[in-house]
DODO-868275 format. One record per residue: z, x negated, y of N, C-alpha, C in turn; residue number from 0. Coordinates in steps of 0.001 Angstrom, whole numbers. Each point is the difference from the previous one (the first is absolute). Layout:
N
- nz | nx | ny | caz | cax | cay | cz | cx | cy | num
- Z | X | Y | Z | X | Y | Z | X | Y | NUM
...
***
This chain:
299
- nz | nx | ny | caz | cax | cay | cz | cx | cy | num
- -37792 | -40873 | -74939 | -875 | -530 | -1043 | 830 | -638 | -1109 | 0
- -149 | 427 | -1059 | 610 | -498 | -1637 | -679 | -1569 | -254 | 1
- 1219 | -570 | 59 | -128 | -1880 | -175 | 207 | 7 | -1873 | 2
- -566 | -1057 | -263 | 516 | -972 | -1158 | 1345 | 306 | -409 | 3
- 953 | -565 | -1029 | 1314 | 588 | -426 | 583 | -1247 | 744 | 4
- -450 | -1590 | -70 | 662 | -758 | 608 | 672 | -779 | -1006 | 5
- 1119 | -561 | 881 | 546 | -1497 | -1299 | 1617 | 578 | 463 | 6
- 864 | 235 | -1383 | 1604 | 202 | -132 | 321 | -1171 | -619 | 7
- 1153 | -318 | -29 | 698 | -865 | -916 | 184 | 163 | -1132 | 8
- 311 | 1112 | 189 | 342 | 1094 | -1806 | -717 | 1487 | 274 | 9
- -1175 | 245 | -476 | -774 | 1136 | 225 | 879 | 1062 | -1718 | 10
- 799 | -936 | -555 | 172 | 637 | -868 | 1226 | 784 | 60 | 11
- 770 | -262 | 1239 | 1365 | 172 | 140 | -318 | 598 | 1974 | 12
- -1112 | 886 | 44 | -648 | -94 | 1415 | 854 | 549 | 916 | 13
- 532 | 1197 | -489 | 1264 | 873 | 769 | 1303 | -1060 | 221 | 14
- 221 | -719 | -819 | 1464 | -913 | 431 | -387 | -933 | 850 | 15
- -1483 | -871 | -762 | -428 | -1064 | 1407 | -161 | 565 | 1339 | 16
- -583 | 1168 | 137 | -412 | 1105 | 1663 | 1718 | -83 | 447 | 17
- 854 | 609 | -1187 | 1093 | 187 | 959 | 661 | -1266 | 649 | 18
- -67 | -765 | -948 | 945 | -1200 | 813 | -749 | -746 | 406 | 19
- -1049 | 104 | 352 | -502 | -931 | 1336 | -278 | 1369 | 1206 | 20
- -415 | 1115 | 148 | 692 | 492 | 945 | 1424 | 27 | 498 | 21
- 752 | -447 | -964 | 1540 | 472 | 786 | -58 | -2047 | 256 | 22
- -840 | -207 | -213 | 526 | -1397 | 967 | -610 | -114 | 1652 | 23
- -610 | 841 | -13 | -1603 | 789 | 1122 | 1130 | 765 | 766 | 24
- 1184 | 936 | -602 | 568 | 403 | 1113 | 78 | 2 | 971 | 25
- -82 | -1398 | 732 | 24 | -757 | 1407 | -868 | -673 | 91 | 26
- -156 | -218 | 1155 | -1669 | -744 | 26 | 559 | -1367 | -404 | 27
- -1222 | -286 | -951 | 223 | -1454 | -126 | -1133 | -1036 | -506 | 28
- -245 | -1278 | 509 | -988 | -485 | -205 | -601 | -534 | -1189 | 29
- -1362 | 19 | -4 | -452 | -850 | -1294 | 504 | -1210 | -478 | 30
- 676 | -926 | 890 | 249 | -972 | -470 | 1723 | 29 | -676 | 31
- 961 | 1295 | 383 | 928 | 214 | -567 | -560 | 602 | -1025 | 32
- -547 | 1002 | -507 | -1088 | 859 | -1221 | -137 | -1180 | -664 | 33
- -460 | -1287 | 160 | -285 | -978 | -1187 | 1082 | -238 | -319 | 34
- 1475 | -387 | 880 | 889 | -465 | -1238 | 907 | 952 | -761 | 35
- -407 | 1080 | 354 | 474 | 1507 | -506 | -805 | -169 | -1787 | 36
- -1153 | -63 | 313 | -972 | -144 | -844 | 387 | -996 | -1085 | 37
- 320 | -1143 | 498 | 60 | -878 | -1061 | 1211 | 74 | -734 | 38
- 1079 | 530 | 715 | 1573 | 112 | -601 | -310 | 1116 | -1155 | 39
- -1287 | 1041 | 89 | -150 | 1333 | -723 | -751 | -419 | -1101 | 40
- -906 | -684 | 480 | -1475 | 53 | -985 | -499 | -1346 | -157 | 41
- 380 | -860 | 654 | -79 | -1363 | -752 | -1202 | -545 | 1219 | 42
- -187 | -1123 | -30 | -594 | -829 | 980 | -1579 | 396 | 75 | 43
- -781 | 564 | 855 | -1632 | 555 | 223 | -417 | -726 | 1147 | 44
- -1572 | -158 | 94 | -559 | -285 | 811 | 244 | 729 | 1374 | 45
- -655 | -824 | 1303 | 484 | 959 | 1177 | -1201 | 1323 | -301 | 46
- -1361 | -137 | -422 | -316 | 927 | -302 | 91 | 1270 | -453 | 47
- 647 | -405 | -1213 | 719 | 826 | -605 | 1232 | 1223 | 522 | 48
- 846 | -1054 | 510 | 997 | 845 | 1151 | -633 | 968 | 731 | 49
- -1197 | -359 | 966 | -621 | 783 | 585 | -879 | 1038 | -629 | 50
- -542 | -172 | -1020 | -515 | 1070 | -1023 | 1284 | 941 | -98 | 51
- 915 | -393 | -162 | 1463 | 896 | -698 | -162 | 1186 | 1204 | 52
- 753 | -864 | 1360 | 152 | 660 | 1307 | -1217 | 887 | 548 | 53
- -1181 | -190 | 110 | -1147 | 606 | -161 | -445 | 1340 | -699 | 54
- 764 | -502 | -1587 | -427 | 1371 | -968 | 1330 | 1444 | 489 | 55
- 761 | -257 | 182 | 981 | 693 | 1024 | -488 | 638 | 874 | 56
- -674 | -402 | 1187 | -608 | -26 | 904 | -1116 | 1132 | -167 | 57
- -635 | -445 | -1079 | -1456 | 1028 | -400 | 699 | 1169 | -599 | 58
- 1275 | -77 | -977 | 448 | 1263 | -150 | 579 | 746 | 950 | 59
- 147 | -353 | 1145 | 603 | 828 | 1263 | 1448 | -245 | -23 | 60
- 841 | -970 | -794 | 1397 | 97 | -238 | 639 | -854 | 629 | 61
- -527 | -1143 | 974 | 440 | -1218 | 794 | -1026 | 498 | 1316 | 62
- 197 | -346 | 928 | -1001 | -229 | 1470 | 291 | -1231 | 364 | 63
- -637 | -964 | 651 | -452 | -1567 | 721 | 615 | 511 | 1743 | 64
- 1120 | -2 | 283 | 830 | 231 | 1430 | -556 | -519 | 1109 | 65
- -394 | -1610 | -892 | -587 | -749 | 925 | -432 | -1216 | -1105 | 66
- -287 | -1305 | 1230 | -969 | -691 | -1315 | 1516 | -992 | -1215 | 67
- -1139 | 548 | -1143 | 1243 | -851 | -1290 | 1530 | 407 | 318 | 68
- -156 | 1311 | 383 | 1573 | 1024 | 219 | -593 | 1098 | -756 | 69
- 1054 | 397 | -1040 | 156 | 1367 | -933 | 798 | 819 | 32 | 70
- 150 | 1111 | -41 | 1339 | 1439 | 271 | -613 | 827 | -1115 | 71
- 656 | 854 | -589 | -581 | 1488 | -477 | -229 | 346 | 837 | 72
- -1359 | 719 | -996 | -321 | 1323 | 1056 | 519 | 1308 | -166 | 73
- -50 | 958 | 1023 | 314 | 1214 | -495 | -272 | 512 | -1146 | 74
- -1005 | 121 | -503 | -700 | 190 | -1148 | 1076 | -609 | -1358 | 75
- 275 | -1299 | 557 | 907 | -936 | -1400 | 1508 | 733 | 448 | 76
- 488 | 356 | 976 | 1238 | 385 | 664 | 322 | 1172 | -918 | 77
- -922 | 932 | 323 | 146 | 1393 | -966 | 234 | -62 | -1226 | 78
- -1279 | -821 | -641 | 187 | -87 | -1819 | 1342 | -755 | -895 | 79
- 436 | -396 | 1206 | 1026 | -1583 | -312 | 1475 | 1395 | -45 | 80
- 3 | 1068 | 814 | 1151 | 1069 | 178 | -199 | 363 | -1503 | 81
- -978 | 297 | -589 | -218 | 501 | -1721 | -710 | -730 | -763 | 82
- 1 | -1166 | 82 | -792 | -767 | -1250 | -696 | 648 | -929 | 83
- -486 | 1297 | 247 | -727 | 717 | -1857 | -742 | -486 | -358 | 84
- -914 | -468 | -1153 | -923 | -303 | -288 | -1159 | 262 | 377 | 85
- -205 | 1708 | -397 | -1005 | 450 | -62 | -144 | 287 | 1730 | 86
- 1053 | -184 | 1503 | -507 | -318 | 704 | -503 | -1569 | 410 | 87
- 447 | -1077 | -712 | -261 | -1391 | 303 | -1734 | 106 | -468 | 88
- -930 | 525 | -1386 | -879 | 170 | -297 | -851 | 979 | 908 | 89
- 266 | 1185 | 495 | -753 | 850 | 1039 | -134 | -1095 | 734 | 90
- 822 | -1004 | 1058 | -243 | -709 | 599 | -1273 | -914 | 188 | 91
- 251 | -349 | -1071 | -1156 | -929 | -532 | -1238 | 788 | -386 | 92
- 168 | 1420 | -509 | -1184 | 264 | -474 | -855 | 123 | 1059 | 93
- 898 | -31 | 1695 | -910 | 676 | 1485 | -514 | -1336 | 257 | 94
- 754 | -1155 | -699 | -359 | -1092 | 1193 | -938 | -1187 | -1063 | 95
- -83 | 274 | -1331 | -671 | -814 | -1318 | -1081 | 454 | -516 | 96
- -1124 | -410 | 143 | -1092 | 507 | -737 | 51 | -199 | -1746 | 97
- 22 | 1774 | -508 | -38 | -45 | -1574 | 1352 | -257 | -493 | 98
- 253 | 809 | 6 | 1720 | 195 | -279 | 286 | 1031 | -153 | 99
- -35 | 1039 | 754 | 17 | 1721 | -447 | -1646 | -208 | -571 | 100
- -1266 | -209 | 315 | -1112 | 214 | -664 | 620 | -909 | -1417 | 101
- 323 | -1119 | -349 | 61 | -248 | -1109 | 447 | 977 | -1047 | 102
- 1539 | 875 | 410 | 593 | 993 | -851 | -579 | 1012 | 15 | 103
- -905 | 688 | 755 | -1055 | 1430 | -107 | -903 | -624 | -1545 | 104
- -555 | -1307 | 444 | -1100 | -375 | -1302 | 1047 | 23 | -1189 | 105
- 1155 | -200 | -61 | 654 | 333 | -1490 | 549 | 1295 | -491 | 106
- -617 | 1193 | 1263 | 802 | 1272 | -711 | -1036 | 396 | -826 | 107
- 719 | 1 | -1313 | -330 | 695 | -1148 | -878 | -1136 | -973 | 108
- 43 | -1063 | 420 | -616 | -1206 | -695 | 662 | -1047 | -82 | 109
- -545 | -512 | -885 | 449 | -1847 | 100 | -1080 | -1188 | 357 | 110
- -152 | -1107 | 607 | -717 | -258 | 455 | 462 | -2059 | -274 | 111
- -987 | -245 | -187 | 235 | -1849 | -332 | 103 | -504 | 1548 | 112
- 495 | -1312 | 131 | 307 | -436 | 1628 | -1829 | -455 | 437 | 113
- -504 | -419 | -815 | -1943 | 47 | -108 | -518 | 1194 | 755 | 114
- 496 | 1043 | -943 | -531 | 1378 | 474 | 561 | 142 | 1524 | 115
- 831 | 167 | -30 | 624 | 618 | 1295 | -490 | -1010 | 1158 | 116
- -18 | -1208 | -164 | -654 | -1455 | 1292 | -1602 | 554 | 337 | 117
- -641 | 579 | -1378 | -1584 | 306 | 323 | 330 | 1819 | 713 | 118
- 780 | 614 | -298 | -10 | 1040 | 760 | 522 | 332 | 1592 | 119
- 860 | -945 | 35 | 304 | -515 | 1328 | -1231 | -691 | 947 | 120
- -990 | -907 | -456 | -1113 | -117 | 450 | -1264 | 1361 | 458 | 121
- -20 | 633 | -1271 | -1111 | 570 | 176 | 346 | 1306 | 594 | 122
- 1139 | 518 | 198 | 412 | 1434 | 195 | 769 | -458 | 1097 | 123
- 647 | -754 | 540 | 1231 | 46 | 1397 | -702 | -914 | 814 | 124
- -1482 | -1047 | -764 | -575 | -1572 | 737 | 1410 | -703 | 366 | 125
- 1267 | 44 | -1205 | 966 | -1320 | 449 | 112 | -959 | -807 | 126
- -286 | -1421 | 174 | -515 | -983 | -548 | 1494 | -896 | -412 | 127
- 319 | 353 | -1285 | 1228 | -687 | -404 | -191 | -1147 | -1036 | 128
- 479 | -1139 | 251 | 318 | -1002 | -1019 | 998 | 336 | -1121 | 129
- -40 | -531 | -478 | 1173 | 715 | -1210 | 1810 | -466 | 136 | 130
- -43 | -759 | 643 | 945 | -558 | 871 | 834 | 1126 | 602 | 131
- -1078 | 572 | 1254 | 81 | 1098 | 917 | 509 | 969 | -1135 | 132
- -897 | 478 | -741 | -26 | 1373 | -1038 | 1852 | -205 | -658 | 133
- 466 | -1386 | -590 | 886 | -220 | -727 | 1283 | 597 | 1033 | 134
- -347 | -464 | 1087 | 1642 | -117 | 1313 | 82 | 1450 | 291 | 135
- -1175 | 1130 | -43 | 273 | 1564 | -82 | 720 | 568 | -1076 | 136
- -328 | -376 | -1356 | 445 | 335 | -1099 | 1346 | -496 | -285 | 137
- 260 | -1087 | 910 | 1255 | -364 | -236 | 1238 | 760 | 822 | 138
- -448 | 469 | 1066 | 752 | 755 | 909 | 15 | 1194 | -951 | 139
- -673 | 809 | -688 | -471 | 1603 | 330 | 973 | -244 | -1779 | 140
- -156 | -1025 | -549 | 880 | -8 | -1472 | 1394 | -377 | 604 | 141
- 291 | -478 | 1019 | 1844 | -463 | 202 | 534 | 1537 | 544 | 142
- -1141 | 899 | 200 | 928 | 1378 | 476 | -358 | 930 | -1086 | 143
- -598 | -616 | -1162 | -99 | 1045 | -1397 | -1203 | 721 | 408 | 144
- -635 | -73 | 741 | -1294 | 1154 | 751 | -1447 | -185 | -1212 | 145
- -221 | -1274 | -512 | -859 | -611 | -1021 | 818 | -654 | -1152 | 146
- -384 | -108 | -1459 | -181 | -484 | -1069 | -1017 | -381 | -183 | 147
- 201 | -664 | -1232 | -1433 | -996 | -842 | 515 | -307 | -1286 | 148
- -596 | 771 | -1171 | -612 | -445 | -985 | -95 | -742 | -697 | 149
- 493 | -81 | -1703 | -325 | -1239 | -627 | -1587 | -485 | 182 | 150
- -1494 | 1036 | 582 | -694 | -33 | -132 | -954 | -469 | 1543 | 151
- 1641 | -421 | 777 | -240 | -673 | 1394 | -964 | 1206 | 1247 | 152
- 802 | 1298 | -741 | -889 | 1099 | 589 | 942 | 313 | 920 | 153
- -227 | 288 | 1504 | 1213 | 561 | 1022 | -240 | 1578 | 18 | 154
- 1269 | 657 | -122 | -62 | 1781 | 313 | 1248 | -203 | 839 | 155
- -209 | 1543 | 349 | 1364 | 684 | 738 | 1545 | -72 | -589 | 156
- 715 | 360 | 194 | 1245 | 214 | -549 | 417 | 1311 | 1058 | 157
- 1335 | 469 | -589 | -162 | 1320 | 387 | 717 | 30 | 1509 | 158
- 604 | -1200 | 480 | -260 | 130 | 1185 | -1036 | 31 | 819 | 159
- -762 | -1027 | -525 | -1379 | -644 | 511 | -914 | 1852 | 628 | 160
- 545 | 368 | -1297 | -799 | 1873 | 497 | 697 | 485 | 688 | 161
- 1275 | -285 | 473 | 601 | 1039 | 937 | -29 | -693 | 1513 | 162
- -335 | -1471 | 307 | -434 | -586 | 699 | -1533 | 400 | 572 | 163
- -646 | 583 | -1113 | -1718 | 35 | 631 | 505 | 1718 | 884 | 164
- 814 | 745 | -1228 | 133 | 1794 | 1004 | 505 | 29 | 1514 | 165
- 954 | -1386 | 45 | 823 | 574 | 1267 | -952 | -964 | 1046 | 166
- -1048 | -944 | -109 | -504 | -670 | 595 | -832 | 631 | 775 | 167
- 55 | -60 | 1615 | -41 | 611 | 1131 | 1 | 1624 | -262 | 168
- 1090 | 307 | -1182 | 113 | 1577 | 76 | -942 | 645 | -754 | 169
- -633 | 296 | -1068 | -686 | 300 | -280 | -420 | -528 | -1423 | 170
- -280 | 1010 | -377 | -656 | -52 | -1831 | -634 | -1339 | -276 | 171
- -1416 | 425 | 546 | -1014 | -1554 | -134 | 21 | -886 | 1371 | 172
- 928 | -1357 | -676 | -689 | -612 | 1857 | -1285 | 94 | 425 | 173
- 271 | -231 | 1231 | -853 | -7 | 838 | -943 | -1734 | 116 | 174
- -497 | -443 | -1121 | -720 | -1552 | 90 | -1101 | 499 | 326 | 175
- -723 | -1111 | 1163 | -1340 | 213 | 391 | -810 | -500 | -1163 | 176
- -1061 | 724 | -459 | -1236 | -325 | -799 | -1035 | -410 | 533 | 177
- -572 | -1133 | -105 | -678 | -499 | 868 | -1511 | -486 | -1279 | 178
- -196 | 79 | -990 | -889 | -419 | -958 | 176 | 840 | -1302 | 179
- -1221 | 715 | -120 | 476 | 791 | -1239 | -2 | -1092 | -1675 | 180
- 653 | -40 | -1088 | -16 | -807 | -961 | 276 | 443 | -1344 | 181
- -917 | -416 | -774 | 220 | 363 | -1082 | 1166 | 600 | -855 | 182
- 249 | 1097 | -898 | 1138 | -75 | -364 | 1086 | -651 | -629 | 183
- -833 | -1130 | -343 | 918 | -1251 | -459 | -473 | -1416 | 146 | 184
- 529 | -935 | 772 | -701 | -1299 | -411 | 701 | -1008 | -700 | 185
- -767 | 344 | -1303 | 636 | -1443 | -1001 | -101 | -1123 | 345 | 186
- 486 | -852 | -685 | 758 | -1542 | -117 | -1295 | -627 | -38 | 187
- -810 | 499 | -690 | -1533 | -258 | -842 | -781 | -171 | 919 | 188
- 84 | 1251 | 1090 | -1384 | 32 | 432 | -93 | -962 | 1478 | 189
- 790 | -785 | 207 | 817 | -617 | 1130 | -24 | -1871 | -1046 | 190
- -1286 | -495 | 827 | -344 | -1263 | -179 | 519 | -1220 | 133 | 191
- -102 | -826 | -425 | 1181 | -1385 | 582 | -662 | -392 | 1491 | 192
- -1039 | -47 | -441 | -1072 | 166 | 1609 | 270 | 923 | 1240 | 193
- 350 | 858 | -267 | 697 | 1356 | 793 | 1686 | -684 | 382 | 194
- 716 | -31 | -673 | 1316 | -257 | 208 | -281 | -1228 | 628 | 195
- -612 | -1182 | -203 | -91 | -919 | 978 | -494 | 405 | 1505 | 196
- -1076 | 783 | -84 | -163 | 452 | 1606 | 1053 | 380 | 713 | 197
- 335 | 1065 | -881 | 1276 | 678 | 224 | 848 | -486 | 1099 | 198
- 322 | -1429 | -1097 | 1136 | -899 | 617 | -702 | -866 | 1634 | 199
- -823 | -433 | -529 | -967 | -750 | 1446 | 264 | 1146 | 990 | 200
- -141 | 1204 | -276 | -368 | 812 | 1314 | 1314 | 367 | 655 | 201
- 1258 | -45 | -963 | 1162 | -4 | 630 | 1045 | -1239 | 544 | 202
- -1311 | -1054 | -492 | 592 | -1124 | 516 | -658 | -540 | 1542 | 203
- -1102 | 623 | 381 | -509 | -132 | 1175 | 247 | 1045 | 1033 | 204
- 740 | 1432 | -925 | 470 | 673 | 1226 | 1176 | -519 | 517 | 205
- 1154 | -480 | -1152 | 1480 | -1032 | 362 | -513 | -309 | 1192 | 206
- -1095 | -1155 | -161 | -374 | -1252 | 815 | 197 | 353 | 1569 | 207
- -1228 | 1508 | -129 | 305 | 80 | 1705 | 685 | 682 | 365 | 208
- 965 | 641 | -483 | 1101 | 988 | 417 | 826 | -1312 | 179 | 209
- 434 | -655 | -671 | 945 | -1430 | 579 | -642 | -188 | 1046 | 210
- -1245 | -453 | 159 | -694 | -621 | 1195 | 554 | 755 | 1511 | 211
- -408 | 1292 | -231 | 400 | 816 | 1052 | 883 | 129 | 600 | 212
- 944 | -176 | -1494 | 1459 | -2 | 908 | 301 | -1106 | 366 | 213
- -260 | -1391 | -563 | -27 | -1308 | 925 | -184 | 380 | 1347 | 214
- -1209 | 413 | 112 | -620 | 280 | 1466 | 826 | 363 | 843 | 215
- 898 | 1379 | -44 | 551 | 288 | 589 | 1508 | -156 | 386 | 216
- 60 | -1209 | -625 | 1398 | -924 | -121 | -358 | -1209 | 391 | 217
- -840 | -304 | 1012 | -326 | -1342 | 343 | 845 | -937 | 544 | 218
- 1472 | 289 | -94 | 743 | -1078 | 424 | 861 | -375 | -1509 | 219
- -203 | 852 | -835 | -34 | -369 | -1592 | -1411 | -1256 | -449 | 220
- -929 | 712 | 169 | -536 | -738 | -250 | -1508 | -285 | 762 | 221
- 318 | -1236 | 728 | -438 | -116 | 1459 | -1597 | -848 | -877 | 222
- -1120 | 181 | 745 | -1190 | -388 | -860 | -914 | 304 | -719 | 223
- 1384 | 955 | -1139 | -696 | 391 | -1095 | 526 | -138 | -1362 | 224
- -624 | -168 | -960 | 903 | -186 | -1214 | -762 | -643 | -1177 | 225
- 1110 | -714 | -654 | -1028 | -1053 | -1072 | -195 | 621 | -1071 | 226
- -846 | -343 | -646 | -240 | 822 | -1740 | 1738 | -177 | -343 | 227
- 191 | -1107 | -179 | 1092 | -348 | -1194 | 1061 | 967 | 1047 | 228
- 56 | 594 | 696 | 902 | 970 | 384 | -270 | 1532 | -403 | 229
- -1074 | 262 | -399 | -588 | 1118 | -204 | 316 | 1 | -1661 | 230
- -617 | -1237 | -160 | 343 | -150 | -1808 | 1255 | 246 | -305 | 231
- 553 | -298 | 603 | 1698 | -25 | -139 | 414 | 1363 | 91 | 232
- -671 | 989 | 762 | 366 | 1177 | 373 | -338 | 735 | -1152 | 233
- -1779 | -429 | -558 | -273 | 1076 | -964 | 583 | -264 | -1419 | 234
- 839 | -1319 | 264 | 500 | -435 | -1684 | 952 | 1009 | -244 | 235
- 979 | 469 | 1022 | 634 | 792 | -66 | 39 | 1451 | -1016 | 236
- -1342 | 199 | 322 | -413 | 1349 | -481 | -839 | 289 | -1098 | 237
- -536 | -1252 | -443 | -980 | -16 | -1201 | 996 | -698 | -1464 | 238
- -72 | 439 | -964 | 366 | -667 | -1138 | -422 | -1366 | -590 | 239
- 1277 | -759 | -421 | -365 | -1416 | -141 | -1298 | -175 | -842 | 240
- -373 | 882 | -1105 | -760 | -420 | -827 | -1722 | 284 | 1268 | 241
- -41 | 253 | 1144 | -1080 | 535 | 484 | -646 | -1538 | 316 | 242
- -1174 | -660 | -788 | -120 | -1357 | -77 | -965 | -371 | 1429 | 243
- -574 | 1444 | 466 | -1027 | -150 | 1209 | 386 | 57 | 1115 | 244
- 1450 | -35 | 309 | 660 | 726 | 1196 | -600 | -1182 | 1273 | 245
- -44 | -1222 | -669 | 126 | -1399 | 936 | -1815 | -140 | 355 | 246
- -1024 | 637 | -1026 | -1433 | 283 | 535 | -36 | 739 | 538 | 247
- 715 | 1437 | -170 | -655 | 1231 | 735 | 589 | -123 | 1384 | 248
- 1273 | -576 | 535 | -167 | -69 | 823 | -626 | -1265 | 1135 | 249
- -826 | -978 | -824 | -681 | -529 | 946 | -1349 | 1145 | 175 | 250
- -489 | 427 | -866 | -1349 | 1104 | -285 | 269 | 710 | 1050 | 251
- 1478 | 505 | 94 | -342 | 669 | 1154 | 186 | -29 | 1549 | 252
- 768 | -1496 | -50 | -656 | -128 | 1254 | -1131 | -563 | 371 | 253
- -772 | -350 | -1056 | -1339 | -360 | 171 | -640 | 1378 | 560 | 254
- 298 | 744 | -362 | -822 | 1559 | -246 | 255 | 618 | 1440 | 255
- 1391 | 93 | 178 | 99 | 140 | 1662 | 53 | -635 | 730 | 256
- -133 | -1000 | 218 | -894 | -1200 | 820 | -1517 | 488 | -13 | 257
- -621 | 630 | -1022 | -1416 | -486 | -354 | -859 | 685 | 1380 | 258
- -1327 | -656 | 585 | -918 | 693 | 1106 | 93 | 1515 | -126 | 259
- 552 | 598 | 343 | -918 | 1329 | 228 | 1419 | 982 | -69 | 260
- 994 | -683 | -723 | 1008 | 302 | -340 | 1172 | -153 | 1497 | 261
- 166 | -1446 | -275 | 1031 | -870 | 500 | 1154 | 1204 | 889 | 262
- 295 | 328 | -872 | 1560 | 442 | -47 | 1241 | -894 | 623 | 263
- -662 | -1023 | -814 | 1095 | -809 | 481 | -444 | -1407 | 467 | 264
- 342 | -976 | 636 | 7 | -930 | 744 | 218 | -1013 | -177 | 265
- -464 | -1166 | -594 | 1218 | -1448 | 27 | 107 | -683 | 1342 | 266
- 994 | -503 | 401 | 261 | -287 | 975 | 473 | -1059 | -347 | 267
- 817 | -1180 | 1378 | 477 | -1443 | -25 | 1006 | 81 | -1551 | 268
- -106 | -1551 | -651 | 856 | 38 | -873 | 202 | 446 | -993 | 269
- -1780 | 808 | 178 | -423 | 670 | -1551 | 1482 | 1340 | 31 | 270
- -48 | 316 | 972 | 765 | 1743 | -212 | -766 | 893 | 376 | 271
- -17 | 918 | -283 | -783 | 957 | -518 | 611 | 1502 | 1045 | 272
- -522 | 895 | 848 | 559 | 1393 | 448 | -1003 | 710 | 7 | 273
- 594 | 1143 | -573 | -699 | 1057 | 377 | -904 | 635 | 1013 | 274
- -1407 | 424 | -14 | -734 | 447 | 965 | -490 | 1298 | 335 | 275
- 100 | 807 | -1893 | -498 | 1346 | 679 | 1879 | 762 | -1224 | 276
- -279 | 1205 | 612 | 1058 | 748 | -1308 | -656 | -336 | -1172 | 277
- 1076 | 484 | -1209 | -488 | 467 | -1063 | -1158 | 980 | -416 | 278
- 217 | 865 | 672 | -1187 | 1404 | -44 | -1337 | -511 | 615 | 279
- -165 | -973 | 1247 | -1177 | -553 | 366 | -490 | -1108 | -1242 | 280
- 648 | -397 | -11 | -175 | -1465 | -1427 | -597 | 588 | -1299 | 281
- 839 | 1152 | -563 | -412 | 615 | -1044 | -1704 | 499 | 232 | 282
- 97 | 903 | 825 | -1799 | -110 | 440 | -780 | -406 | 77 | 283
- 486 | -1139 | 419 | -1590 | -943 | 160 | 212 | -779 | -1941 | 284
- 1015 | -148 | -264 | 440 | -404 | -1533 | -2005 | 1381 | -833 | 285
- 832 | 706 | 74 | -430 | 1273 | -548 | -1678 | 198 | 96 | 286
- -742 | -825 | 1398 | -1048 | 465 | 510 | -635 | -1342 | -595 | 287
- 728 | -864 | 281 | -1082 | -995 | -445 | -164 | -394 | -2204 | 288
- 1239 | 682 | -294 | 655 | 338 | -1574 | -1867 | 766 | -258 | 289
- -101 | 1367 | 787 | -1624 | 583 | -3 | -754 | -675 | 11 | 290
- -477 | -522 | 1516 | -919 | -791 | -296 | -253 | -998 | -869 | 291
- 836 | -886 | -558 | -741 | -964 | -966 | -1 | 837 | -1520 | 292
- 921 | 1319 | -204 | -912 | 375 | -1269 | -940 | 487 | -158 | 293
- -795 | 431 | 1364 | -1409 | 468 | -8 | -894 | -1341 | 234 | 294
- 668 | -708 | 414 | -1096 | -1089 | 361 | -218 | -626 | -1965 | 295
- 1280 | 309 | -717 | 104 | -807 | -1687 | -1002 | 1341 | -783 | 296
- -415 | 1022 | 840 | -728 | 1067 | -992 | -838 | -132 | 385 | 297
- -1091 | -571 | 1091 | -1299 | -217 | -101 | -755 | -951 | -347 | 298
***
């Protein structure tokens, strides 16, 4: 299953940050050596943060967890690390990142605003990006020349970027699942401030319980449960400073998965909070009761 892109140090420099924190991964070694690795590299971060780093590794298939808060490459990182290429460090990602090869299919033969492309990622792939998220793709897919942008802040291909989409899993047109058919273009225009705020709420309550979950299943990480201001901390990460709602939406939403009918999630002693159903159960009942009260607002 295709995760989130995750949190780098330098998403702009992504191939040099991957390499040299795998070749410090060589040997197994623990999170708590990884932090002062970290700080000698990239300057002093939250423990969160660290673990976001080690994690986003993890989701790309390029580190494995040996054992607990122990890291090694994986085979997967073993191989790519023998040839560093680009355009295999990006295949990588395109198997293991949602909207990343779909982002570069939506720019063959067009140009497209970072607006456009966030509402087409919604309505055509259902992947719910903050602009944050949207920025840390574009920043990878421009440090290997694959994307440009525009005095007119428009992103296209470059002529690697096209020889990247031919050889991608072999074949002329990739292979991206279509999952929503969509208009042939969605402007800047037709995409509401009202819309982009949902937008953001709805990818700030999926964060919520995908952290949650994985709390869960790290319960000697985090034994109880977990506090907002740890969650906040997690999603500050990923949202842009100017995002002024980040500190409401996520109380909204744990109001929302807490709420009767819902309760996703749980508060427990100490006001911490765990997870109760998945994401995919949560979203449902989100979705069913989203129905019912707009039929109950149309009669």
């Amino acid at each position: 299953m295709k995760k989130n892109i995750g949190y780098l140090p330098r998403f702009d420099q992504a191939r040099e940050t991957i390499t040299k924190i795998l070749e410090f991964f060589e040997e197994e070694k623990s999170i708590y050596h990884f932090t002062q690795f970290f700080e000698e590299n990239y300057g002093s971060k939250s423990d969160s943060t660290i673990r976001l780093t080690v994690n986003t590794l993890v989701n790309y298939g390029l580190l494995v967890e040996t054992e607990d808060y122990v890291y090694k490459v994986s085979a997967t990182g073993t191989e790519w690390m023998k040839d560093p290429a680009p355009m295999k460090l990006i295949k990588i990602l395109d198997e293991h990142v949602e909207f990343i090869g779909e982002l570069m299919l939506e720019l063959r033969g067009t140009a497209h605003t970072a607006e456009e492309l966030i509402a087409i990622a919604k309505q055509k792939y259902e992947v719910y990006l903050g602009s944050s998220d949207f920025s840390r793709r574009c920043q990878v897919l421009k440090s290997e020349n694959l994307i440009k942008m525009n005095r007119r802040r428009q992103y296209s291909l470059t002529a690697e970027g096209e020889k990247f989409l031919k050889i991608l899993d072999g074949c002329e047109e990739p292979k991206v699942p279509i999952r929503k058919e969509l208009p042939k273009r969605a402007t800047a225009e037709n995409i509401s401030n009202t819309k982009k705020r949902d937008i953001q709420f709805r990818q700030t309550v999926k964060k919520i319980m995908e952290f949650l979950l994985m709390a869960k299943s790290k319960p000697y990480i985090y034994q109880g449960g977990v506090l907002v201001r740890e969650v906040y901390g997690m999603l500050d990460e990923f949202y842009p400073d100017d995002y002024e709602n980040m500190e409401k939406d996520t109380q909204d939403a744990f109001e929302l998965l807490a709420a009767p009918g819902i309760e996703a999630v749980i508060r427990g002693e100490e006001g911490k909070y765990r997870a109760a159903k998945t994401w995919k159960e949560a979203e449902e009942r989100i979705e069913f009761y989203a129905k019912l009260i707009g039929r109950w607002r149309m009669t």
